[in-house]
C-alpha positions as CSV (number, residue, x, y, z in Angstrom):
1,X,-5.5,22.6,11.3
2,X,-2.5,22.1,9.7
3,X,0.6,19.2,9.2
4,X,4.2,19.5,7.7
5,X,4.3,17.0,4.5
6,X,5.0,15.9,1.4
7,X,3.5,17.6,-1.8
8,X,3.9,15.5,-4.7
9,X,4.1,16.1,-8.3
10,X,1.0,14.0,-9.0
11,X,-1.0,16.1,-6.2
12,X,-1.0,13.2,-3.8
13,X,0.6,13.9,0.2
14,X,2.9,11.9,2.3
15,X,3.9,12.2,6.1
16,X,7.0,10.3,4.8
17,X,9.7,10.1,2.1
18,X,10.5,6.7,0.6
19,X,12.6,5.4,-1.7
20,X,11.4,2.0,-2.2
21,X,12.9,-1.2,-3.6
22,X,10.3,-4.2,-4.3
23,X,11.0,-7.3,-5.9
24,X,9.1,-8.0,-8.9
25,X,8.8,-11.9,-7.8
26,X,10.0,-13.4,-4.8
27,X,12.8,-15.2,-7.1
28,X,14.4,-11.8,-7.1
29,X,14.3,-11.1,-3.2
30,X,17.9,-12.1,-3.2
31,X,19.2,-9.4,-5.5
32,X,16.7,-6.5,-4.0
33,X,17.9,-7.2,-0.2
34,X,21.8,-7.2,-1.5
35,X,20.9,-3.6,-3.1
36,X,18.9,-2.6,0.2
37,X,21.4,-3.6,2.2
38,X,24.2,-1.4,0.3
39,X,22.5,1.8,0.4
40,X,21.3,3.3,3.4
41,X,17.7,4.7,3.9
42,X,16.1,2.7,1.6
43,X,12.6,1.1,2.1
44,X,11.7,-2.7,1.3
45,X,8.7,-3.7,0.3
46,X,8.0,-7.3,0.6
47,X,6.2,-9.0,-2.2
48,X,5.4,-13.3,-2.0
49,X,4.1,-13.1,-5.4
50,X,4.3,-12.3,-9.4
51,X,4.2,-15.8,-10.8
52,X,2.2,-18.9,-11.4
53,X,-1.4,-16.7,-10.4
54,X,-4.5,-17.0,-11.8
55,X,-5.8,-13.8,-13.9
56,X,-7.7,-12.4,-10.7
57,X,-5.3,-13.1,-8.5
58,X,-2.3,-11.4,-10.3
59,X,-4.8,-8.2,-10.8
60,X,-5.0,-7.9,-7.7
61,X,-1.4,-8.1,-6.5
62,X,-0.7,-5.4,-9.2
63,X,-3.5,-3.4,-7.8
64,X,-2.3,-3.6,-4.1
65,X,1.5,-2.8,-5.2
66,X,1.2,-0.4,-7.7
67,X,-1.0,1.8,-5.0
68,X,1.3,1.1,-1.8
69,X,3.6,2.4,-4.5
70,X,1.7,5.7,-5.5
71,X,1.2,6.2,-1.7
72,X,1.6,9.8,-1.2
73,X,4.3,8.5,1.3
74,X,6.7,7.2,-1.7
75,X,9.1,9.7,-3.8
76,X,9.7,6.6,-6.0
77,X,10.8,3.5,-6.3
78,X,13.0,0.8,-8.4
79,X,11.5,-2.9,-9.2
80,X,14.2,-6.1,-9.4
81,X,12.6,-8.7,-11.6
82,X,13.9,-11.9,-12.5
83,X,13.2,-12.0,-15.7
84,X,10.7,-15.4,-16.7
85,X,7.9,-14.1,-14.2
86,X,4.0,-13.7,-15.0
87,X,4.1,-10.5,-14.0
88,X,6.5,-8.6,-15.7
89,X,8.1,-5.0,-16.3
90,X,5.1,-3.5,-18.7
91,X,2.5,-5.0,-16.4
92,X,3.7,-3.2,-13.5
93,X,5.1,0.0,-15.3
94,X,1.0,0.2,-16.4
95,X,-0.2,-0.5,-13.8
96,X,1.6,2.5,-11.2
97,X,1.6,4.6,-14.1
98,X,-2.0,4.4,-14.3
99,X,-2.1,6.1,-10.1
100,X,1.1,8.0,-10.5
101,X,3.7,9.7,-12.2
102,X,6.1,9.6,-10.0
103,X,9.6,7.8,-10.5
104,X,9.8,4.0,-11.4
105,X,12.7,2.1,-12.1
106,X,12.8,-1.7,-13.4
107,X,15.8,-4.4,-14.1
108,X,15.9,-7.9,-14.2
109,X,18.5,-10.5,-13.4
110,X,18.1,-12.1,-16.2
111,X,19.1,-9.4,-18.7
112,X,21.3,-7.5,-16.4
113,X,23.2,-10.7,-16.2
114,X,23.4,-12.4,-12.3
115,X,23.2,-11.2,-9.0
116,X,26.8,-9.3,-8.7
117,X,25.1,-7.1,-11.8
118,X,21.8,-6.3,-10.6
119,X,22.9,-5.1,-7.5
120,X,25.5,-2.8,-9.3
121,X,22.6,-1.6,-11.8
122,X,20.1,-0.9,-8.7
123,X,22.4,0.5,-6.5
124,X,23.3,3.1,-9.0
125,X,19.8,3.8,-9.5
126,X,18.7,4.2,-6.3
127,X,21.4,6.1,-5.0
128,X,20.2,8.5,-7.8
129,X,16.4,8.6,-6.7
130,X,17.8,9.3,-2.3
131,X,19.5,12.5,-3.9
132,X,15.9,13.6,-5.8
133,X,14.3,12.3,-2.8
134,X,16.7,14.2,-0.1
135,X,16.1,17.5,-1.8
136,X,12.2,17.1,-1.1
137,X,11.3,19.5,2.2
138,X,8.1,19.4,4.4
139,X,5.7,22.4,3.7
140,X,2.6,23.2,5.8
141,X,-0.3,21.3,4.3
142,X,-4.2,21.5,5.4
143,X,-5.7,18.7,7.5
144,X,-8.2,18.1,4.6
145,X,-5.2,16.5,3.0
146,X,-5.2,13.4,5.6
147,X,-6.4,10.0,4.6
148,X,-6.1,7.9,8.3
149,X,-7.1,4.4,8.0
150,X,-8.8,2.5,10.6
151,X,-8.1,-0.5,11.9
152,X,-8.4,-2.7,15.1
153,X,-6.8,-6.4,15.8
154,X,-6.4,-8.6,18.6
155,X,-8.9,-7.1,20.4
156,X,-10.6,-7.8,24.1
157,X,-13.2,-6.4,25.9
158,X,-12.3,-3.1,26.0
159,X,-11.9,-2.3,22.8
160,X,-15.2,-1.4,21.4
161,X,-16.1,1.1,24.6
162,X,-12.8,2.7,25.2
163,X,-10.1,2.6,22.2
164,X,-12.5,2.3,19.0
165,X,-14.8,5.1,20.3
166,X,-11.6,7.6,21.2
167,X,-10.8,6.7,17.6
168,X,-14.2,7.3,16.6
169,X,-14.4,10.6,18.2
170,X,-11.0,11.4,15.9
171,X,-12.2,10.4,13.2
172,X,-15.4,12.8,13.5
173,X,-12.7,15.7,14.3
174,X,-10.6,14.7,10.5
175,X,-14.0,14.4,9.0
176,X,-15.0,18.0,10.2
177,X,-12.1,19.3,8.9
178,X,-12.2,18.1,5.5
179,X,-10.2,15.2,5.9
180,X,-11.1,11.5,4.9
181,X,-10.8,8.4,7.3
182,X,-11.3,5.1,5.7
183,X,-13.2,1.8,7.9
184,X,-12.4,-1.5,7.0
185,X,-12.3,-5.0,7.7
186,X,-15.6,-6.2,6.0
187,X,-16.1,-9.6,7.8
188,X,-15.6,-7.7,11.2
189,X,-19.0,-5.8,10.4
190,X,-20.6,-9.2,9.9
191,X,-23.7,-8.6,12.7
192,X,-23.5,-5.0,12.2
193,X,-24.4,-5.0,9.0
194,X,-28.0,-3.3,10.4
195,X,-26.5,-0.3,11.4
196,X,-24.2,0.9,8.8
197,X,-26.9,0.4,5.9
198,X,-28.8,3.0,7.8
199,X,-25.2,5.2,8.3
200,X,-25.0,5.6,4.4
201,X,-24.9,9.6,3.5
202,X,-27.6,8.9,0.7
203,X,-30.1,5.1,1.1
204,X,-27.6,3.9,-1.9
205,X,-24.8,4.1,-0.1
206,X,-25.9,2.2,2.8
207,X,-27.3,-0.3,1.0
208,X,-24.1,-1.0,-0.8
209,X,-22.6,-1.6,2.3
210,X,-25.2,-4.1,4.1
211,X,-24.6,-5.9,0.8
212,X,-21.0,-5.7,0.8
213,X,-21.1,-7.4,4.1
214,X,-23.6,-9.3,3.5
215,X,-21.9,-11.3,0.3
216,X,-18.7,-11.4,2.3
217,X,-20.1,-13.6,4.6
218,X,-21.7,-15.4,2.2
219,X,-18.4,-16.3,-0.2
220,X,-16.1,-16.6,2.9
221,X,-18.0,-18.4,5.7
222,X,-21.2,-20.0,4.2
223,X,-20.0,-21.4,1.6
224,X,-17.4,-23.5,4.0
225,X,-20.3,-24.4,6.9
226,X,-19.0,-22.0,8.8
227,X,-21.2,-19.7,11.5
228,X,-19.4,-16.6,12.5
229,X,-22.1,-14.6,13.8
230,X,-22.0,-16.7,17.1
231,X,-18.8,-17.6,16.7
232,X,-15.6,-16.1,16.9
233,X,-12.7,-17.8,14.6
234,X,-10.1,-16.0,17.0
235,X,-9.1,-17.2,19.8
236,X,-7.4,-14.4,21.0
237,X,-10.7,-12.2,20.8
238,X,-12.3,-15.1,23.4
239,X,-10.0,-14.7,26.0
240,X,-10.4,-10.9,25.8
241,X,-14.2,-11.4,26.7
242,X,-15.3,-11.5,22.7
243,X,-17.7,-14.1,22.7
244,X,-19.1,-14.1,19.1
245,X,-18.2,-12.2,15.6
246,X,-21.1,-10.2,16.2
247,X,-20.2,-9.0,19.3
248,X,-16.8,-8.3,18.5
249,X,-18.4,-6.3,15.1
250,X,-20.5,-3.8,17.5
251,X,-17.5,-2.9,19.0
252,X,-15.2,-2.5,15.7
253,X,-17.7,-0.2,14.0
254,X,-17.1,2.6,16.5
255,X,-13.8,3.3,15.0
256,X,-15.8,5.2,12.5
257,X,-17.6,7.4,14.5
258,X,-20.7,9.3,14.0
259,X,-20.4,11.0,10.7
260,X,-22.5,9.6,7.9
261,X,-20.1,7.1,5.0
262,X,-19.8,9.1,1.6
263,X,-19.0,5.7,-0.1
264,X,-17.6,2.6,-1.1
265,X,-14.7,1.5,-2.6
266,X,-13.4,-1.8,-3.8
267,X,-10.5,-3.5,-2.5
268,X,-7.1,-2.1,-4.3
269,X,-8.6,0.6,-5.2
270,X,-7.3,4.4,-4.9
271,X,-9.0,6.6,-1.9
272,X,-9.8,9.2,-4.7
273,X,-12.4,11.7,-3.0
274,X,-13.0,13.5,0.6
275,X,-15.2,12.1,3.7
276,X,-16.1,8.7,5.7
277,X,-15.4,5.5,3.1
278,X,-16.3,1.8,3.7
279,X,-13.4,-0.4,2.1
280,X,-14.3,-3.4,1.3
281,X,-11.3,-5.3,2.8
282,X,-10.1,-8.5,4.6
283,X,-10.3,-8.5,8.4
284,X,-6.8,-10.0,8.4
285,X,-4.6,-7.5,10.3
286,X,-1.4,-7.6,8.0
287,X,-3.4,-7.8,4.7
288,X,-5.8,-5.0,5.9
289,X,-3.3,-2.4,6.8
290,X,-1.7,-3.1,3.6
291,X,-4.9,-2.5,1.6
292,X,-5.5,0.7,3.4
293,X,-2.3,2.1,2.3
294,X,-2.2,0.7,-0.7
295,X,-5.5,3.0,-0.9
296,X,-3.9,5.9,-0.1
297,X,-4.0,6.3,4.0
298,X,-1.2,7.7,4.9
299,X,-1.2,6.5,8.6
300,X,-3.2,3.8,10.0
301,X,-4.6,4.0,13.7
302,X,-4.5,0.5,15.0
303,X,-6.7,-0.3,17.9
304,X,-5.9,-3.6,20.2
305,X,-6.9,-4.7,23.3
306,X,-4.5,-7.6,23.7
307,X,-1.6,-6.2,21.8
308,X,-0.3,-6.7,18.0
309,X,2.8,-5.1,17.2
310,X,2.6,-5.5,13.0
311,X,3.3,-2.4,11.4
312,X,3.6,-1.5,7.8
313,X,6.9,-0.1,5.5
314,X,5.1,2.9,4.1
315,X,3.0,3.8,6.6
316,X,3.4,4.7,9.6
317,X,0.8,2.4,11.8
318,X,-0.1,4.2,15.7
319,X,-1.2,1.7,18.3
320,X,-3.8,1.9,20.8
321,X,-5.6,0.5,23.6
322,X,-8.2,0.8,26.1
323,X,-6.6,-2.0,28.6
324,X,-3.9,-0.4,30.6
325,X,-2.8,-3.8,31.5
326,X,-2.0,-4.4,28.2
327,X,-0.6,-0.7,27.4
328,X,2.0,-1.4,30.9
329,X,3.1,-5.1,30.2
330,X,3.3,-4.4,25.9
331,X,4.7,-0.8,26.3
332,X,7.6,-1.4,24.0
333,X,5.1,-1.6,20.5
334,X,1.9,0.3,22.1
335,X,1.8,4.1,21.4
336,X,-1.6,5.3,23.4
337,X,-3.2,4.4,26.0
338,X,-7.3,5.5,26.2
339,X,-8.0,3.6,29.4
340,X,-8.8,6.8,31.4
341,X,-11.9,7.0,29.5
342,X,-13.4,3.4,31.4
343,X,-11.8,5.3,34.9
344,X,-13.6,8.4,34.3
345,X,-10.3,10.1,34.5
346,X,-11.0,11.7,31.2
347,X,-13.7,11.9,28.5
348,X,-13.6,10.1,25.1
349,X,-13.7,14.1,23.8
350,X,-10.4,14.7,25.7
351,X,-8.4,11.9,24.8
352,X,-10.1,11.7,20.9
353,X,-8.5,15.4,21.1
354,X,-5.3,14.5,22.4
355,X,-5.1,11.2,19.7
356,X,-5.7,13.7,16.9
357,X,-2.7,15.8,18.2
358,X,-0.5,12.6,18.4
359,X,-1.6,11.9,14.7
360,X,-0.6,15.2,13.7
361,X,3.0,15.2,15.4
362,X,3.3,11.6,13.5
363,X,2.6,13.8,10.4
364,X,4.9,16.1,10.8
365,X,7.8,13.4,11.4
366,X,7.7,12.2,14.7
367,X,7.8,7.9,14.8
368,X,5.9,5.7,15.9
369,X,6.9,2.6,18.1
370,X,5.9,-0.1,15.1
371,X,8.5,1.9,12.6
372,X,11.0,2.1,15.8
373,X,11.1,-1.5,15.7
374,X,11.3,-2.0,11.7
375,X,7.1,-3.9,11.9
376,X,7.0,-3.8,8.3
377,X,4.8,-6.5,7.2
378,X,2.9,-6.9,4.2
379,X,0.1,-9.4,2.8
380,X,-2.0,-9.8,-0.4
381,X,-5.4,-11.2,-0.1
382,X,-6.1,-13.8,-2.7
383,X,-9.6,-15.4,-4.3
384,X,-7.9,-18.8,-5.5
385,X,-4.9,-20.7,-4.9
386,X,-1.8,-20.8,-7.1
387,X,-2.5,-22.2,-10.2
């Protein structure tokens, strides 16, 4: 099967074409929103950090940015620092040079002297990088090339026996074509933990898992007398019928299908090989779909039973649910609806069919309701507080 994309020069793919304009700190938002707001077609990529962070803690903001930024779905992008930061120009230059070679601008307030300059600096730049950018056309590009992330968030009931097993049935179908889908969202395999160590492709790989999940709930929720396997921290999730973490987990792993995992990677790090990967990953919706295409997905299928609307400024982030209720009274952010598989009206084959043809028209251009209405959220998990 085949999409219309993006080839880059560093061999990575995009189903988009952005230029994007970060600040380096948020000090700078000011001047990076003036220059946003001048040109048109620009992308903004919110960042609430770059200063006063521990060593860990900046590594792995720069880690999370600088791959959102080598994101096959971003021609380039330009930087506005302010100039004192933690985190400045050579410690982000490295770090996205390391992923990438695509284009990278920086400037700072402080040495292009005020606002009123910076603007004029990055408005000259970036008008620059939309004419490279414009001249880029879709070719046709094999469906081995797709990295879909998976996700689910403000779930109910219905989640784990309708939406996450269409998506699971997708996800087998990318897998079988040479693609790579990416499960995340470690603390929402907390009680499942059983299963997936025996879903490894080779015992090693499974065991990292169950021990990946294991240690997460062991630093996160131990640690702080907390219970989750018979709990559930959401509220949301209880009034959907979720009664514990562990119920809600058995449902969330069936967004991965059937296919054995081929590994493991690391929060921050780059999706850099083909199959079924375990990210080890927050289960906070914002933060998670930001580490999945900061690790190269470039779309994320989002499954909710009770409705989310966060989306993502790279990547393009599909919705879908199994309660019809929810897909009729939440229509105006909710893409798919898989509820004829609990009717009987279709099979989970049909509609995990049909959601693999949406995916590919959302390749090839066509917009999804989260980018209609500009969700373009973005959070940074963090190991300590600011120091």
């Amino acid at each position: 099967m085949k999409f219309n994309g993006y080839k880059r020069q560093d061999g990575h793919v995009g189903v988009r074409n952005h230029v994007v304009v970060m600040p380096g700190v948020l000090c700078s938002e000011v001047a990076t929103k003036k220059i946003v707001d001048k040109v048109e077609g620009l992308t903004y990529i919110y960042n609430p950090n770059g200063c006063v962070q521990n060593h860990k803690d900046t590594a792995v903001t720069l880690d999370i940015l600088s791959g959102m930024i080598a994101n096959g779905n971003v021609y380039g992008a330009l930087i506005v620092g302010l100039g004192c930061e933690t985190t400045q120009k050579n410690d982000y230059i490295n770090a996205i040079k390391a992923k990438t070679n695509k284009p990278i601008f920086y400037i700072s307030i402080q040495e292009e002297g005020g606002i009123q300059k910076t603007v004029e600096a990055g408005v000259k730049i970036v008008e620059s990088m939309k004419k490279e950018a414009n001249k880029c056309v879709r070719e046709e590009i094999d469906l081995s090339e797709l990295i879909l992330g998976l996700e689910c968030g403000g779930s109910d009931s219905t989640s784990g026996f309708s939406a996450n097993t269409v998506l699971g049935n997708t996800s087998d179908r990318i897998i079988d074509f040479g693609g790579t889908t990416v499960l995340s969202e470690t603390s929402e395999a907390i009680g499942a933990e059983h299963i997936l160590r025996f879903r490894g492709k080779t015992p090693e790989i499974g065991q990292r898992i169950y021990e990946a999940i294991l240690k997460w709930e062991k630093d996160r929720y131990e640690e702080s007398g907390e219970d989750v396997r018979t709990n559930n921290p959401t509220p949301g999730n209880k009034e959907g019928g979720l009664t514990t973490l562990s119920e809600k987990s058995l449902g969330c792993i069936h967004k991965s299908g059937t296919r054995p995992f081929d590994g493991l990677y690391e929060y921050g790090q780059i999706i850099d090989k083909k199959g079924l990967f375990f990210l080890n990953a927050t289960a906070y919706d914002v933060a998670n779909v930001t580490a999945l295409a900061a690790s190269g997905a470039q779309i994320v299928a989002f499954t909710t039973g009770r409705g989310n609307p966060v989306g993502n400024p790279i990547v393009p982030v599909v919705k879908i649910t199994g309660n019809h209720e929810t897909f009729a009274r939440l229509n105006d952010f909710i893409d798919i609806d898989t509820s004829d598989s609990i009717t009987g009206v279709k099979s989970f084959e049909e509609i995990g069919g049909e959601l693999l043809d949406y995916v590919i028209s959302v390749c090839n251009g066509e917009t999804v309701k989260a980018e209609d209405n500009g969700a373009s959220e973005v959070a940074i998990n963090q190991n300590s507080s600011f120091v």
